[in-house]
N, C-alpha and C positions, 0 to 999 in steps of 0.2 A: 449504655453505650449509644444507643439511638438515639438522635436530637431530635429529627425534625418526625413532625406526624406522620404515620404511613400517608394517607390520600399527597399531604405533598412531597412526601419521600418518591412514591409513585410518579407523581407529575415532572418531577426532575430526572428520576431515572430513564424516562420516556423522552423527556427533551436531551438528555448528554446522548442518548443511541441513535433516535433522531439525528444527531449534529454530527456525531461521530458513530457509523454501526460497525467501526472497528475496536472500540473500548471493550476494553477487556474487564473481566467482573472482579477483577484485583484494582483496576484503575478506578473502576466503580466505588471498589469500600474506602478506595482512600478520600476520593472523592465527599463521598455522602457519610462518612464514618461512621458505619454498622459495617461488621460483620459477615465475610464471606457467604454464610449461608443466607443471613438475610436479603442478599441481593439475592441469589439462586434462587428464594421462595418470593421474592418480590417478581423476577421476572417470569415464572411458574404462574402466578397469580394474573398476571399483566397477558400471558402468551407470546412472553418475548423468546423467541428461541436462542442458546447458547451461543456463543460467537463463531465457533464453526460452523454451526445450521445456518446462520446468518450472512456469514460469506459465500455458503452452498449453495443459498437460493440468492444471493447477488449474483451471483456468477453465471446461473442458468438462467436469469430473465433478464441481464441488463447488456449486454454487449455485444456488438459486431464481432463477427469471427476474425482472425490476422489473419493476414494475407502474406506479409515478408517474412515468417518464420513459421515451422510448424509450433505445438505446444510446448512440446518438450526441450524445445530450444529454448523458451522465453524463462529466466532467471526468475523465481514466484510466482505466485500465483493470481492470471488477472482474473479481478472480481468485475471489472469495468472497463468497458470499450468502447468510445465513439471512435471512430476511423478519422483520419485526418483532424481532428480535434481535441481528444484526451482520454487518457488512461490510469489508472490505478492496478497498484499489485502489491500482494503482502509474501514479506520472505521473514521465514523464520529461522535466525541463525541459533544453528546444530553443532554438535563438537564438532563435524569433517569443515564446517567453516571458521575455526578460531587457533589461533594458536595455542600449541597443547600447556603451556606455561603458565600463558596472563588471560587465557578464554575471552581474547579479544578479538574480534574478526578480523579476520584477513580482507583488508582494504577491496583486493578485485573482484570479491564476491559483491560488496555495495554496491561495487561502479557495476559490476554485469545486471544487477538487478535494472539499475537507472538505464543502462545502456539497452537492455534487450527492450525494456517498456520502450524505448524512444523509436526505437524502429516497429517493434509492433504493434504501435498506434499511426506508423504509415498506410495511406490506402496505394499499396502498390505491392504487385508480387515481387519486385529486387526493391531492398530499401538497404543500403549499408552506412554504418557511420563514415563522414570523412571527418572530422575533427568534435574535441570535445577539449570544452573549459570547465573544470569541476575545483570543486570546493568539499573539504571533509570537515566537519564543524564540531565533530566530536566522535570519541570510540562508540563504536557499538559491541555489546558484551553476551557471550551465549546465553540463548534462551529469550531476548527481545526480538519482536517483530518489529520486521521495518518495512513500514508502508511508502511507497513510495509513489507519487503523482505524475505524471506526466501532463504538458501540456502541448499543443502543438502551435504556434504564434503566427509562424507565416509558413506558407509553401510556395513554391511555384513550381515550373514544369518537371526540374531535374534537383531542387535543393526544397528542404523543410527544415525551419529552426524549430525545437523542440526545447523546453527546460523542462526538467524535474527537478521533482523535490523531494526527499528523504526523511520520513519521519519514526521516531520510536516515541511512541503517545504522543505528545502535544510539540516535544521537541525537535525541529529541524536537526537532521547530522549528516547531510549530504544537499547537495546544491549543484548540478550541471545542467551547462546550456551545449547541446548536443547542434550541428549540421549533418544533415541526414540526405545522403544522394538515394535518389528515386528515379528508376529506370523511366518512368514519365512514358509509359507505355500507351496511355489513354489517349 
């Protein structure tokens, strides 16, 4: 089942986590085609921690604290925070997110994901949406993470445009360009 040599099974595994430290070790086998365990003991071997250990310590050494929302406001989980600049956040859709039928999310769960990253990457204690152009690009289905980016383009005193973008692995399925009123209290 294993193609390629370990030393450069190893050097690819190290460059997709590199590129990506939200790949998942299922996206990994399909990837590299070996073996669930053999990634596990490839990244055992490596000192690559699991992907939750991996977002746990994103999370604690890479970000500015929010200002317009407390935590448990913001829809996912941010791993990354430049203030007035950009943001990342992963949400994992759960059965209370999908319809009980076709275990396909319920749309306003994407959008609050996108929408809460877009004010919590304002550097302002009031940041509220006023308008939002979104795009859904595809279902998203229980049990995928949806990582979602934020970026922040322009601001000025009382407006910041904001886009994010919405990913399940590699694929885009959400796309909104947010305006974001900002009390401009500074």
């Amino acid at each position: 089942m294993e193609r390629l040599p370990k030393k450069d099974r190893h050097q690819s595994l190290m460059r997709m986590i590199e590129e990506n430290p939200f790949v998942t070790d299922r996206e990994l086998t399909r990837q590299l085609k070996v073996s669930i365990q053999t990634i596990r003991l490839d990244r055992m071997e490596l000192g690559i921690p699991e992907l939750r250990e991996r977002m746990k310590q994103m999370a604690e050494h890479s970000y500015d604290q929010v200002k317009s929302l407390s935590l448990e406001e913001v829809i996912g989980d941010i791993v990354d925070l430049q203030l007035d600049k950009s943001g990342i956040s992963i949400f994992e859709i759960r059965e209370e997110h999908v319809f009980s039928r076709t275990k396909i999310a319920r749309g306003h769960n994407v959008f609050a994901q996108a929408n809460s990253l877009a004010v919590a990457v304002i550097n302002d204690e009031i940041a509220l949406t006023s308008s939002a152009d979104i795009r859904f690009l595809r279902q998203v289905r229980l049990g995928e993470k949806c990582i979602a980016k934020a970026y922040v383009r322009t601001h000025a005193a009382q407006k910041a445009k904001v886009e994010v973008f919405t990913y399940v692995g590699d694929e885009m399925v959400f796309q909104g360009n947010f305006v974001v009123y900002r009390s401009a209290a500074e």
